[in-house]
C-alpha positions as CSV (number, residue, x, y, z in Angstrom):
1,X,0.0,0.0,0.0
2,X,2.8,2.6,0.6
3,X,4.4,1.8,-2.3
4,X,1.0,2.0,-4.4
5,X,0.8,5.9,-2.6
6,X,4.5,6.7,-3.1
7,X,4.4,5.5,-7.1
8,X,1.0,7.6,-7.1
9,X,2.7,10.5,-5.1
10,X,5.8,10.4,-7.7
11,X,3.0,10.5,-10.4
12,X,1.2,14.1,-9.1
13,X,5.7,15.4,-8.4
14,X,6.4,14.9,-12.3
15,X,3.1,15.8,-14.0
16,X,4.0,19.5,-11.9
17,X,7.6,19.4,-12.9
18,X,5.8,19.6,-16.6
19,X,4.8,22.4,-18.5
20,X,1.5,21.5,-18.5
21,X,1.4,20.9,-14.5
22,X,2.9,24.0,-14.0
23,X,0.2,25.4,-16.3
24,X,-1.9,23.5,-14.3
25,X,-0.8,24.8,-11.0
26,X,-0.8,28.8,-11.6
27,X,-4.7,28.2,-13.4
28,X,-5.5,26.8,-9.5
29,X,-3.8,29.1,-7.7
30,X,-5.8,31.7,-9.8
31,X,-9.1,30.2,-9.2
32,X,-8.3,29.9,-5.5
33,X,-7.6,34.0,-5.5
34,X,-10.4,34.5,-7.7
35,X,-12.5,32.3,-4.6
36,X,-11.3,33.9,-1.6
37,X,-11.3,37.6,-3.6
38,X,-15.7,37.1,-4.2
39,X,-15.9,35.7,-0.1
40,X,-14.1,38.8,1.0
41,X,-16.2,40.9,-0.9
42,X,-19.7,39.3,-0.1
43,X,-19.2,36.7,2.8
44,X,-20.3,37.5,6.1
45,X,-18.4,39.4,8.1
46,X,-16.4,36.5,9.9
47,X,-15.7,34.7,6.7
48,X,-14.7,38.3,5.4
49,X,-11.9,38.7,8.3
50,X,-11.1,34.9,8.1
51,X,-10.5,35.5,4.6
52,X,-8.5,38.7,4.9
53,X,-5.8,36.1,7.4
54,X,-5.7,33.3,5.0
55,X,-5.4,34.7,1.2
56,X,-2.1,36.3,1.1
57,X,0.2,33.4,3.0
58,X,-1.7,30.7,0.9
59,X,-1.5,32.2,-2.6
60,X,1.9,33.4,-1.6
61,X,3.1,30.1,-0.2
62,X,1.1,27.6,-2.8
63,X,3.0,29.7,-5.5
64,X,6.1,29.3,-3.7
65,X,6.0,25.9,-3.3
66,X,4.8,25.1,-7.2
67,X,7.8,27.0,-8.5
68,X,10.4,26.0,-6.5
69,X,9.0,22.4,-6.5
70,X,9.0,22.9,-10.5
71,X,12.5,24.5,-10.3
72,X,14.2,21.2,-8.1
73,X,12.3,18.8,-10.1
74,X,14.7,20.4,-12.9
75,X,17.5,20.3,-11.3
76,X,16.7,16.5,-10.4
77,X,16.7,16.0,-13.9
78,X,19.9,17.6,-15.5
79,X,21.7,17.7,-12.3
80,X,21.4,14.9,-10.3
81,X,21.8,16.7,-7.3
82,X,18.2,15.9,-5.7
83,X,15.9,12.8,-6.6
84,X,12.5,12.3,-6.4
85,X,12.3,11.2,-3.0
86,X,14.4,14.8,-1.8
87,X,12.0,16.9,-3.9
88,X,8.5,15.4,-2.6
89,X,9.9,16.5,1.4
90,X,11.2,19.9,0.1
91,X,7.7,20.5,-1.7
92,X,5.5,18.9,1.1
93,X,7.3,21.0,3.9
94,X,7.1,24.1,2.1
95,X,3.2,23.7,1.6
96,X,2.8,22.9,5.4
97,X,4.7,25.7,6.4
98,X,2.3,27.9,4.4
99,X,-0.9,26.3,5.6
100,X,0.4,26.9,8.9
101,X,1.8,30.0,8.6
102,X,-1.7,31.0,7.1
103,X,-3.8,29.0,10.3
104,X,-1.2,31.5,12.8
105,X,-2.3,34.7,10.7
106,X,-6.2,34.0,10.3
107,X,-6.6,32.6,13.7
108,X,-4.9,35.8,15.4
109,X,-6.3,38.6,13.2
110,X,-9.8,36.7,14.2
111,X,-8.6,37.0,18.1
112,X,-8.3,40.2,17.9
113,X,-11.4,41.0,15.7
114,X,-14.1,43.4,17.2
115,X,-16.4,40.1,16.5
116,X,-14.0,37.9,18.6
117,X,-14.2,40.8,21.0
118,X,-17.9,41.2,21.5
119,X,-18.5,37.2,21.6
120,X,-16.1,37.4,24.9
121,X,-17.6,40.3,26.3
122,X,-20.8,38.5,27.3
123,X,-18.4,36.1,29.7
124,X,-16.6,39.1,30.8
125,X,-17.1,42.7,31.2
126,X,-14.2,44.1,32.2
127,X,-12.7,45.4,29.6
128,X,-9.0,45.2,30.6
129,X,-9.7,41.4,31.8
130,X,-10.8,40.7,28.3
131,X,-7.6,42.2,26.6
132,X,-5.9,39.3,29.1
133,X,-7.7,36.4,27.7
134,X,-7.4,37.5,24.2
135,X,-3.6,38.3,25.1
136,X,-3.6,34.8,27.1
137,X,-5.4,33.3,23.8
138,X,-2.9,34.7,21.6
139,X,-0.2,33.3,23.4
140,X,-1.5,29.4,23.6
141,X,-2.5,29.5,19.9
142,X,0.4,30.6,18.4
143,X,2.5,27.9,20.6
144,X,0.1,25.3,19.5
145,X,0.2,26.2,16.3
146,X,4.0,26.6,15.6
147,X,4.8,23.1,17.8
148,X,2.1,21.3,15.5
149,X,3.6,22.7,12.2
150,X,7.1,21.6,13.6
151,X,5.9,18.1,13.9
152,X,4.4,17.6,10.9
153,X,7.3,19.3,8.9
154,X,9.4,16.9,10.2
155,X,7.2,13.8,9.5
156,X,7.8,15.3,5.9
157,X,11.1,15.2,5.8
158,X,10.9,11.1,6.9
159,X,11.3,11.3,10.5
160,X,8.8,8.6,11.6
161,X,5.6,10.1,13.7
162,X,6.6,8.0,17.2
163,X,10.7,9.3,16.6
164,X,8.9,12.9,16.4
165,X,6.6,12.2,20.0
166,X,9.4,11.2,21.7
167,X,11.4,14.1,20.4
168,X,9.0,17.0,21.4
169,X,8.0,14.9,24.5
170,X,12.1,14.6,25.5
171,X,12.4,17.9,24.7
172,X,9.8,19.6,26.5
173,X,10.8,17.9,29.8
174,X,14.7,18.9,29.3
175,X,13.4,22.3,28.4
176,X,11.5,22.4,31.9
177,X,14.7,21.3,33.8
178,X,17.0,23.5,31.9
179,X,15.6,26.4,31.9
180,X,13.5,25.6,35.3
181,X,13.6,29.9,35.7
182,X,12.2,30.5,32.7
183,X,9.7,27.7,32.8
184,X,8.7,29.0,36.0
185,X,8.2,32.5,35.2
186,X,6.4,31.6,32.1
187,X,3.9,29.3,34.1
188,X,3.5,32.3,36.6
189,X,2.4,34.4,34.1
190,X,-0.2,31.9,32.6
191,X,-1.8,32.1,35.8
192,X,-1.9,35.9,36.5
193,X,-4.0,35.5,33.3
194,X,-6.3,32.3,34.8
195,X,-6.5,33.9,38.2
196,X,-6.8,37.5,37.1
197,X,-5.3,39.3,40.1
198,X,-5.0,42.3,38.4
199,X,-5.2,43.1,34.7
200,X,-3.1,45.9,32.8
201,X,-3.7,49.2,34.3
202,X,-4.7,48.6,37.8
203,X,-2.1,50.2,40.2
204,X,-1.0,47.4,42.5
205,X,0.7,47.3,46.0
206,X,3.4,44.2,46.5
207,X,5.8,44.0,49.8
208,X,8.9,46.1,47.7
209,X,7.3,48.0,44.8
210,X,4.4,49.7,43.9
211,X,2.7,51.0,40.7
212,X,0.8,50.7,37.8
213,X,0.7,48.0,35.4
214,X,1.5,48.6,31.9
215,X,2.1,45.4,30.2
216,X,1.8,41.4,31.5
217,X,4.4,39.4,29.6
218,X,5.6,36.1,28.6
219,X,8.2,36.0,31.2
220,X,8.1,39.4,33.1
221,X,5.2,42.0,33.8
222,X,6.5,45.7,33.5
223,X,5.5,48.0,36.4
224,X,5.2,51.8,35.8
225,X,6.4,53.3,39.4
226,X,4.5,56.9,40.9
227,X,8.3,58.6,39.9
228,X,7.4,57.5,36.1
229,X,10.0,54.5,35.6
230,X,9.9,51.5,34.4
231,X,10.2,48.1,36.3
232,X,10.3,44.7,35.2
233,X,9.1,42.2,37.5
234,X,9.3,38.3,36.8
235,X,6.0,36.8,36.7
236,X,6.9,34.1,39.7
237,X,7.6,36.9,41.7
238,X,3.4,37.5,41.8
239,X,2.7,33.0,42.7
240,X,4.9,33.6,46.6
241,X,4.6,37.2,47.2
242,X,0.5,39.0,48.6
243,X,-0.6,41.2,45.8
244,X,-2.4,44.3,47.0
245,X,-4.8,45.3,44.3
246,X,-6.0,49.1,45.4
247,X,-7.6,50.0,42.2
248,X,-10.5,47.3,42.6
249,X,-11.2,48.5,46.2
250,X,-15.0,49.2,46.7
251,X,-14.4,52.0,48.5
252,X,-12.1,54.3,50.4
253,X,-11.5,55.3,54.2
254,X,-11.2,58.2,55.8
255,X,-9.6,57.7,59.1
256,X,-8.6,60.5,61.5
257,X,-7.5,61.5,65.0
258,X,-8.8,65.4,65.7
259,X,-6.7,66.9,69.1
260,X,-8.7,68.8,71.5
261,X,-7.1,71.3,74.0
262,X,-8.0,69.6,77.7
263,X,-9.9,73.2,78.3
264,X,-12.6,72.2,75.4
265,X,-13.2,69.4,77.2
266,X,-16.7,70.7,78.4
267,X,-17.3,70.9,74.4
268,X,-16.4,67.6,73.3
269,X,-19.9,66.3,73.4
270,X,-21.4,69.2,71.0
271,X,-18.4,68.5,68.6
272,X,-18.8,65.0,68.3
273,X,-22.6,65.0,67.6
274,X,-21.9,68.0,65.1
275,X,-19.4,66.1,63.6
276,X,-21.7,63.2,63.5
277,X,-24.5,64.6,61.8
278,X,-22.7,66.2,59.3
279,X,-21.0,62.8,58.2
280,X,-24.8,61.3,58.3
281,X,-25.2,64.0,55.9
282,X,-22.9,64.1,53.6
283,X,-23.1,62.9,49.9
284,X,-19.9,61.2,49.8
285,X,-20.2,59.3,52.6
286,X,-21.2,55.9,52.7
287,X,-23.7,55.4,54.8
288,X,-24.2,52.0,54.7
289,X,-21.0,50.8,56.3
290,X,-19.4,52.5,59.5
291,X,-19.5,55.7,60.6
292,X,-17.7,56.3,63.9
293,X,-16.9,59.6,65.6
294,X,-15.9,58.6,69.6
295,X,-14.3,60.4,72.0
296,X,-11.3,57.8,72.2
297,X,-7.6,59.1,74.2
298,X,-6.5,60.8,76.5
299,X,-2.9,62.2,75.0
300,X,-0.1,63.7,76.1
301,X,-1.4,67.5,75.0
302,X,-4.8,67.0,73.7
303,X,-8.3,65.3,74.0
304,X,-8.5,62.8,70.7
305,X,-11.7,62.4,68.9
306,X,-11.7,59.4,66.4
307,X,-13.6,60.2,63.2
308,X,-13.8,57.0,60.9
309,X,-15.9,56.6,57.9
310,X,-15.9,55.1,53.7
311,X,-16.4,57.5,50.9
312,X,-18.3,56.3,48.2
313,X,-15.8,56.7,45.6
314,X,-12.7,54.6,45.2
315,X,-10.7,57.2,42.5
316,X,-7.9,58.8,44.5
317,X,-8.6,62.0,43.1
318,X,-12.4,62.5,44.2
319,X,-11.6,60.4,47.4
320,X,-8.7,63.5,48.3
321,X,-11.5,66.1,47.6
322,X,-14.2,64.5,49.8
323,X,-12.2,64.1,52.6
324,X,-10.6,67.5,52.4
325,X,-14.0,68.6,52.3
326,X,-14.8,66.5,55.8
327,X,-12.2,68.3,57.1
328,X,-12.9,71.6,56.6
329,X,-16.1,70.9,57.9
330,X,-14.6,69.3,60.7
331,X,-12.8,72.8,61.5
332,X,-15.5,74.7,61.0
333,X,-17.7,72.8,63.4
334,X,-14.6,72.8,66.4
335,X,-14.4,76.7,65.8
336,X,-18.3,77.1,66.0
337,X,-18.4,75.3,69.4
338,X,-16.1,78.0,70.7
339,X,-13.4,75.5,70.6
340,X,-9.7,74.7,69.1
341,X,-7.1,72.0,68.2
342,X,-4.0,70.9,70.3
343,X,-0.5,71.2,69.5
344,X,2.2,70.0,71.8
345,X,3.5,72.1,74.3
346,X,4.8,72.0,77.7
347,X,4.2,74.0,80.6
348,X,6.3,75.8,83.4
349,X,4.8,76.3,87.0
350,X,7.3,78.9,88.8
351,X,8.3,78.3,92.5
352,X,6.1,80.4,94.8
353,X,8.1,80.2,98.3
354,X,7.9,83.6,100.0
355,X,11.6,83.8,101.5
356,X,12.8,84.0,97.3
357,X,12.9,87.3,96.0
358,X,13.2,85.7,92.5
359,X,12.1,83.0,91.2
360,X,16.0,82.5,90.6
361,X,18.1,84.2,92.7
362,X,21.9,84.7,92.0
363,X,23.9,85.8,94.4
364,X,28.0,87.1,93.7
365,X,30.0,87.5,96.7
366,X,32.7,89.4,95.5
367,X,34.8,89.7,98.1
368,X,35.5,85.9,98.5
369,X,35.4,85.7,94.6
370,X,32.4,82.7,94.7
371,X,29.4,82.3,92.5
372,X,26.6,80.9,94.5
373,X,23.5,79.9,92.6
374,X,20.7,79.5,95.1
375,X,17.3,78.5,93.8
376,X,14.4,79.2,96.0
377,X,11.0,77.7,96.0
């Protein structure tokens, strides 16, 4: 049976090597154009894109392979430098290396097709977690893609299909141990797209660094620090190390400790329920979680009033203007109740005995030529 296919296979390799088959071959390779030329034009919109990703690499790489097949059957001939056999592997590898070439292009311009786009949308919303699975999508096809066209080229050129298992099993598993780093930074960043922890753009808080992130790679994810430089983080930094992820807070806190002189102290309790009803009051607040303002310390140089609430907001910006807001309100209320805030300060209590005549008295006998500092009181 092999040799009935390889006779037949030797057949179609010399009728191209022809005139007529390479007449034959460029009337095809026409029609084909002329084909996938009238579905871009007036096939559906995915068939259009599909289209669009397949017509170049095929026609370019069909035409390829005809003419050069047609040129080394010709040199099989006069030369002797190839034979049949040499010519059939050269051709077939050239033609799966097109179709696969042309599978990679189609299959990522329909990834990243508005159509593709909206179809994911209805499993997520987030728009910058859907850029991650196409980017994560992206990624597996084109390995997949490239390792199966590997294989298959090599079948081609007579390796048998179990030498070329065992080849791409062998060498994924010395690949892991060799480049274990690599493998595991790689695997890292597979799951930061699974797991979605944070997606590009979010501004994340880890144990050394902080920033925003720009761009999740193959083996390292680039961070974009508040002073506007760039770091480069490897992704199995992110499986061992707590990932603080403030952008997808629900909210933010405002947390604050107002000092009271000790003489307001008669004033505290107007202060806090003015304080109080103002934060029940206020349209940033949150009023469905806690809102505390307490009486809480008794400090060094002041009487401390705890004010703790959320703002609705979670943006930085608008959370800095509500809670400057809150404070100024804060002020105004402490002034209103005819009182003030505490700064630290320390106090002197002079002597009051009634044989000093100064609080400090210094006293020179000159005649002995003797200093004698006497403090009364």
């Amino acid at each position: 049976m092999t040799d009935v296919n390889r006779a037949n296979l030797f057949k179609d390799v010399h009728f191209f090597q022809t005139p007529e088959g390479l007449l034959v071959g460029t009337i095809a390779l026409v029609v084909l154009w002329l084909i996938l030329k009238l579905s871009d034009r007036y096939g559906s919109p995915a068939m259009s894109l599909l289209v669009k990703g397949l017509r170049r690499p095929l026609i370019l790489g069909f035409a390829v392979a005809l003419y050069m097949g047609w040129l080394l059957g010709l040199m099989a001939k006069n030369l002797a430098a190839l034979n049949d056999v040499e010519v059939i592997r050269v051709t077939s590898s050239i033609v799966i290396f097109v179709i696969g070439r042309a599978l990679l292009m189609a299959g990522l311009k329909l990834l990243h097709s508005a159509t593709f786009n909206r179809w994911l949308s209805a499993e997520v919303e987030d728009g910058r977690e859907r850029a991650m699975m196409i980017s994560l999508f992206d990624r597996v096809y084109t390995i997949s893609v490239a390792v199966i066209t590997l294989a298959a080229i090599s079948i081609a050129m007579g390796l048998s299909p179990t030498a070329v298992g065992a080849a791409l099993g062998g060498a994924g598993i010395g690949i892991g141990f060799g480049t274990q780093q690599i493998s595991q930074n790689f695997l890292s960043g597979l799951m930061l797209f699974f797991n979605r922890p944070f997606a590009e753009g979010d501004w994340i808080n880890v144990s050394t660094f902080q920033g925003t992130v720009e761009r999740i790679g193959w083996y390292h994810t680039r961070i974009c620090t508040f002073d506007q430089r760039p770091l480069y983080i490897p992704n199995s930094v992110f499986a061992t190390t707590p990932i603080e992820n403030p952008g997808r807070m629900y909210c933010r806190r405002i947390m604050a400790e107002i000092g009271l002189r000790y003489e307001d102290l008669e004033r505290v309790s107007p202060i806090v329920s003015g304080i109080q009803e103002m934060l029940d009051a206020h349209e940033s607040i949150d009023h469905s979680k806690a809102v505390v303002v307490n009486f809480n310390q008794w400090d060094s140089s002041s009487i401390n009033v705890l004010v703790y609430a959320f703002t609705k907001t979670s943006d930085w910006r608008q959370w800095l203007a509500a809670q400057q807001d809150v404070f100024l309100k804060i002020s105004k209320i402490v002034k209103d109740a005819g009182g003030d805030f505490a700064f630290p300060s320390t106090t002197l209590y002079p002597g009051t005995s009634p044989d000093a005549k100064h609080p400090l008295a210094i006293q020179l006998d000159a005649r002995e030529g003797t200093i004698d500092d006497a403090v009364k009181g």
